[in-house]
N, C-alpha and C positions, 0 to 999 in steps of 0.2 A: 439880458435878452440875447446879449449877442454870445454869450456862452450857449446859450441852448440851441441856436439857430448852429451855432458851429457842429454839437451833438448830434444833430439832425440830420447835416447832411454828410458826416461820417457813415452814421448810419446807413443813409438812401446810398449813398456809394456805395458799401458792403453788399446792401440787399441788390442792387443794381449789379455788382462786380460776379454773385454768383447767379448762373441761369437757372431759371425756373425748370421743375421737374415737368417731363413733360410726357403724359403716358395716350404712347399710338405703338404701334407698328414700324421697326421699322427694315426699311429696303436694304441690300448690299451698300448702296453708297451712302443713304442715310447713317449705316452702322459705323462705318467709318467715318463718315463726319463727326459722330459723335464722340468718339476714341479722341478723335485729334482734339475736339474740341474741351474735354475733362483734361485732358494733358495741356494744354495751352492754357487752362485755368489754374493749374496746380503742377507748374513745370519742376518744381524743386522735388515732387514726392510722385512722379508718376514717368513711364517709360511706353511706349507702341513700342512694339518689335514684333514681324513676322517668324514663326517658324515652319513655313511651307507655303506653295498654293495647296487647290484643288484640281479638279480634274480639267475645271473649265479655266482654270488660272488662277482665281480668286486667290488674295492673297488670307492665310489663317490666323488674323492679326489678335494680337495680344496685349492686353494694356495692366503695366505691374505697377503697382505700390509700393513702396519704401521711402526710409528718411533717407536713401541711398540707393537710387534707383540703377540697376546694371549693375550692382555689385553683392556679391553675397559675404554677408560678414560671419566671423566664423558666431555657433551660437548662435545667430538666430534664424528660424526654421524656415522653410519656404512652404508655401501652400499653394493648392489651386483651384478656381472654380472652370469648369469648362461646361458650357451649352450648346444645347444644336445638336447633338451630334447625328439624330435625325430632322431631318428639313422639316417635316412637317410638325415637330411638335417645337414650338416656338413661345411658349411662356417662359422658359429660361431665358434664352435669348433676352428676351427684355427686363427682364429682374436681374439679369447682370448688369446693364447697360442703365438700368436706375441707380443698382449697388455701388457704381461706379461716379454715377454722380453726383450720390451721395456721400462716399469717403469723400471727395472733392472737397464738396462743402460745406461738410464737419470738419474738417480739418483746419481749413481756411479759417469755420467759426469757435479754432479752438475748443470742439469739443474733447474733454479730458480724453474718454473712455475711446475714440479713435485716434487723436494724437498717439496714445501708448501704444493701440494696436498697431499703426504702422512704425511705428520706431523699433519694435519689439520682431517685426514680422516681414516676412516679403512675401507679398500675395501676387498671383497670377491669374488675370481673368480671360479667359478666350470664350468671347460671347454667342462664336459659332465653328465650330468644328466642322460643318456640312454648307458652306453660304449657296453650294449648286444648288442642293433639295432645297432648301429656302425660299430662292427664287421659283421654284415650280410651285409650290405649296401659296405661295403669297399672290403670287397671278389668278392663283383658283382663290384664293381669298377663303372665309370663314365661314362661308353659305354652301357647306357641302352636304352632298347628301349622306345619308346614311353608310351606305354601301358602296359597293364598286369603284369609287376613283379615292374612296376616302384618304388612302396611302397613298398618293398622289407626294411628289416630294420625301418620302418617308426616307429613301434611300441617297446614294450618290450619284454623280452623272452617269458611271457606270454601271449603275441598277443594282450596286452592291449594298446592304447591310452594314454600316460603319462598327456595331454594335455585334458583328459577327464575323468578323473580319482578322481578329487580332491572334496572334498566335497561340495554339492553344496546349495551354502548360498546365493544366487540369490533369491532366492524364499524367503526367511525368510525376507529379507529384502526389497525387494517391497510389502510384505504386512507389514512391519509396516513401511514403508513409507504411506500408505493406513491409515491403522488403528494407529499408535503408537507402539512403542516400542524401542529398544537400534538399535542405527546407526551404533555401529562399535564393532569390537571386539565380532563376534556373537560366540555362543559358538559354539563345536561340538557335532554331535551322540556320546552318549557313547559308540556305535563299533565302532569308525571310522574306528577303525587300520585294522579290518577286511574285510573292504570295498573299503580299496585302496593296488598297489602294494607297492615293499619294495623299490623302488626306491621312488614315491609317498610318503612314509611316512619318510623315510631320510628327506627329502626339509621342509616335516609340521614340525616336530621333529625340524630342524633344523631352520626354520624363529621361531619359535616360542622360542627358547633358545638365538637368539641373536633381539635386538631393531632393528631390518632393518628400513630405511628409506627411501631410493630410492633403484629400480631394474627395471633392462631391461632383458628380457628373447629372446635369436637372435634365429631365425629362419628362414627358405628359403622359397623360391616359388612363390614371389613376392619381389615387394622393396618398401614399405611404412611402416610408424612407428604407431603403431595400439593399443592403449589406450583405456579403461574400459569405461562400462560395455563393457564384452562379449557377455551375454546372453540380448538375447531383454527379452522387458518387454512385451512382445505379444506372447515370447516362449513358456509359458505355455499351452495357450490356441488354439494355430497357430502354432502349430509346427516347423519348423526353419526360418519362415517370418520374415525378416530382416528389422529393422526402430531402427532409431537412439535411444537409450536407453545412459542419457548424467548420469554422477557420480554427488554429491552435488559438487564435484572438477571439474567440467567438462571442463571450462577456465583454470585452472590448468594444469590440464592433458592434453590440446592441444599444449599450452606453450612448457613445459615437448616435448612432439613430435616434433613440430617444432626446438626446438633447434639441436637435432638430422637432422634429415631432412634437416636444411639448412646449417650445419656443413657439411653432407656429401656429396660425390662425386655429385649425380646427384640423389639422392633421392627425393628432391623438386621440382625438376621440373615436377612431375605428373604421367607424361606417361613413364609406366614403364611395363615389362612382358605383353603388351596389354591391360594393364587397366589403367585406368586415376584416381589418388587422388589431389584432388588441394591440393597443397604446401605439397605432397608426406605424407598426414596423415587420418586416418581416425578413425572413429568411431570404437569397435570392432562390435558391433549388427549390424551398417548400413550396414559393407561387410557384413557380414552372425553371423547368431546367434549361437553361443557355449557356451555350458552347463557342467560346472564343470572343467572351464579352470584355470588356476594358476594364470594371474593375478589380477583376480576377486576373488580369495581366495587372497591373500597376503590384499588386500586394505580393503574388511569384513570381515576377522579374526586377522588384525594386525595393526600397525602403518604404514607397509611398503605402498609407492606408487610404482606400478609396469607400463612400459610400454613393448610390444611385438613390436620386432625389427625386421621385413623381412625383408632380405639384399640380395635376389639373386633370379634372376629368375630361374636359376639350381641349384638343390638341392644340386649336388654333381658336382662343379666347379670342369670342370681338375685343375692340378696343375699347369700353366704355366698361368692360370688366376691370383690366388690368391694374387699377390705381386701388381696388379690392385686393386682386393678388398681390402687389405690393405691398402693403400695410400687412395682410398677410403673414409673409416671408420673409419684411426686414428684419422682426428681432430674428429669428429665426438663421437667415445669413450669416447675422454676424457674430452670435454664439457659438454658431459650426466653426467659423473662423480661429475663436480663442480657445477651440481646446484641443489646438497644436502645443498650447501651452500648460501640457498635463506628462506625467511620466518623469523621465529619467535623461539629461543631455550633458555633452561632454565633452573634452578631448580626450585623444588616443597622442599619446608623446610617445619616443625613445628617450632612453637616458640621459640623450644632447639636451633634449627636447625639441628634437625635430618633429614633426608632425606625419602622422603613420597612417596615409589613407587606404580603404580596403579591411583595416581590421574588423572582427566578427564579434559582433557584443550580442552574447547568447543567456539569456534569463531560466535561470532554471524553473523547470515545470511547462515552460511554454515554448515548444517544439517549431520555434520562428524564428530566425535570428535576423538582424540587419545589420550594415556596416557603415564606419566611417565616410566621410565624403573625402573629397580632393586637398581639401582644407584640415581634415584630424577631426571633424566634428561629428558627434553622432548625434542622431534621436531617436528615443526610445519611447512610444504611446504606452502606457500603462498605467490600470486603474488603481487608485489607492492600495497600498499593501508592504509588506517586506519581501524583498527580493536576496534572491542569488545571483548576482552577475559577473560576466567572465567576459574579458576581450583576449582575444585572439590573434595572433599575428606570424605568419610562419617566419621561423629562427630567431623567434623572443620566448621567454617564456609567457606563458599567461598571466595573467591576473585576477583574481575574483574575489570582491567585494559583495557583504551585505549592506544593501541601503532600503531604509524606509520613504515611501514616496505617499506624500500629503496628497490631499483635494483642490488645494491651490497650484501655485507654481510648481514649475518643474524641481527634481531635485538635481545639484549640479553633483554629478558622477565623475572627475576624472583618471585618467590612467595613464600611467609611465613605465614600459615595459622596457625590460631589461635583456641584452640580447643573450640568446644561448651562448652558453660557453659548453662545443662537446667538449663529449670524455673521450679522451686519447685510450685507444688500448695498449695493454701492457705488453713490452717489450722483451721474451727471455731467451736469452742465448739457447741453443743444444748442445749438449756436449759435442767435439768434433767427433768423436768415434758415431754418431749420429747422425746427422747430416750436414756435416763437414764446415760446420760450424756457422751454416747461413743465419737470419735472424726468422725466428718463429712469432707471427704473433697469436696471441690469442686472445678471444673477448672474454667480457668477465662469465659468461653461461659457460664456455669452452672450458674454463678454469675452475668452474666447481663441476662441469662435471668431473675430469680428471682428476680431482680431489676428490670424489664420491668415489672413484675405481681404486683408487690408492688406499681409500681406507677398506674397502669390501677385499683388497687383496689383504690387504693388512690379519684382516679379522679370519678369512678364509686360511691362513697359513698357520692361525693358532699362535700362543706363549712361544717364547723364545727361539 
């Protein structure tokens, strides 16, 4: 008896030790209490850290997973989920903030299938990108009308568009799709900082200090999973005329969608908020064209692939929904999660085996490249198949391997480049009756053509 009583209240301690899920709404400091509070539960595999305020101050806090939290190990991938980034649509917001609770306490309850996820991974959650429009949005509450104030919150303190905001590298890049030029990694204006807000520049600041490699960005107002480009390639000149504008990933990126989509509740099946996506995905151009959207910066300024996740037809679900959209969206979450763990990852070495960050591992047929991180590691998303691949590294030579990449695990790619060795050109006296006997040099083109002239004089002067 007194073994089972002892069972028991092991048990009631465990179920007691993790908090009950608890689905409301909630406020700036509720969200932060909550952060603190999944971290205070699970200190060994969780991290807050800010990467900015807002405009009002608010700090844009962050709460990451790993078996090794603040540190990137080389090989394993980082991901991210971010919400909010309009105030008013706020069902992400809280499915991160449950997603959260729940690594917590799967983890704790030793479930297998999330122990390996974060042992394996380093996720980043930022449950609100906008907490200004939040605040305005939540004061009006979920009782709005139809029309007129409905976007109320929608934007930042500053009445700007977070979601149009970012710099826009669309344009650079269909024309040297056209003409020629670098696929990935475009650079930026040198004001940028002055042309976007300070919530805006936390996110660039921030993808740009960590290797991201998969992101989903939630947002409301329909339900389909909505994949790059954004902007048409006709947005230029046609102003927001909408046709499909596909990435060199453009299979990739459907993939990527669909797993989401048919993970969730009733996403896939099309008809949704009155509009129809077959298998609940689409294009971003073919709905409608946007210009300076964040997940067409992450994919032209970084290694990361990002997809846009509408999860609600109301922007601002009462609360007595949400524990619906939850059950929802969880498998759905956490399968977007693990297929960071698809493709092609690796080191980039020198011949010490020192570690080569920066280098370009380019796949042939798919006009994208990305590079090593800080560490020599790369990641490369790519759907089952046999590849061409080449790393890059100026004054090495290159490398280029074929590897086959499975459904499962990544396959491990690496490479050890060897540095140039130039070709010295050749050295040949002139006779001194010449030019007084300085040294001449010449390259090896110099030296056939002059053998080309030697022999046309040769032949031009005839036998003997």
């Amino acid at each position: 008896m007194s073994d089972l009583l002892s069972v028991f209240l092991r048990l009631l301690l465990l179920f007691k030790s993790v908090a009950p899920v608890t689905f409301r709404h909630h406020r700036y400091d509720d969200l932060v209490r909550t952060l603190y509070k999944v971290h205070n539960e699970c200190p060994h595999i969780t991290r807050v850290y800010s990467i900015g305020r807002s405009v009002k101050g608010r700090h844009l806090y962050v709460l990451e997973f790993s078996d090794h939290p603040g540190i990137h190990e080389p090989l394993e991938p980082e991901v991210k989920y971010v919400g909010n980034m309009h105030g008013d649509e706020v069902l992400g917001r809280e499915l991160l903030l449950q997603l959260s609770e729940f690594l917590c306490e799967q983890s704790r309850s030793l479930n297998q299938r999330v122990v390996r996820l974060l042992q394996d991974t380093r996720i980043h959650i930022l449950p609100s990108m906008n907490p200004d429009g939040y605040e305005l949005a939540a004061a009006q509450g979920s009782n709005r009308s139809e029309f007129g104030d409905r976007l109320v919150g929608r934007n930042n303190a500053h009445e700007v568009d977070l979601n149009r905001n970012f710099p826009d590298l669309n344009t650079y890049i269909y024309y040297n799709e056209k003409n020629g030029g670098p696929n990935h990694h475009l650079p930026l204006p040198d004001n940028w900082k002055s042309q976007v807000e300070p919530e805006t520049q936390a996110v660039i600041q921030w993808i740009r200090s960590i290797n991201f490699v998969l992101s989903a960005n939630l947002h409301g107002g329909a339900v389909v999973a909505n994949y790059p480009y954004d902007k048409s390639l006709e947005h230029r000149f046609r102003g927001f005329r909408s046709t499909n504008t596909p990435t060199p990933d453009d299979k990739l990126f459907q993939k990527l969608a669909k797993i989401y989509s048919y993970a969730h509740g009733w996403m896939h099946r099309g008809w949704n908020c009155g509009d129809y996506f077959p298998d609940g995905i689409t294009n971003g151009a073919s709905w409608y064209s946007l210009s300076k959207g964040m997940q067409d910066f992450n994919y032209l300024h970084t290694n990361c692939f990002e997809i846009t996740l509408e999860l609600s037809c109301n922007k601002f679900p009462p609360q007595e929904e949400l524990q619906r959209e939850w059950l929802g969206n969880r498998e759905a979450l956490i399968q977007f999660l693990e297929q960071v763990h698809h493709g092609i990852k690796g080191m980039v070495l020198d011949e010490n085996y020192n570690v080569l960050a920066g280098a370009v591992i380019s796949v042939e047929g798919i006009n994208h490249d990305v590079t090593s991180g800080d560490h020599g590691d790369y990641f490369r998303l790519l759907l089952p198949g046999t590849y061409t691949v080449t790393a890059t590294v100026p004054g090495f030579d290159p490398e280029t391997v074929t590897v086959t990449v499975g459904p499962a695990e990544p396959t491990l790619v690496n490479f050890q480049l060897q540095r140039s060795i130039p070709q010295a050109p050749t050295v040949r006296r002139t006779p001194s009756g010449g030019q007084g006997g300085r040294v001449k040099v010449q390259s090896p083109a110099a030296r056939k053509d002059a053998a080309e002239m030697r022999e046309t004089k040769r032949l031009q002067r005839g036998p003997g």
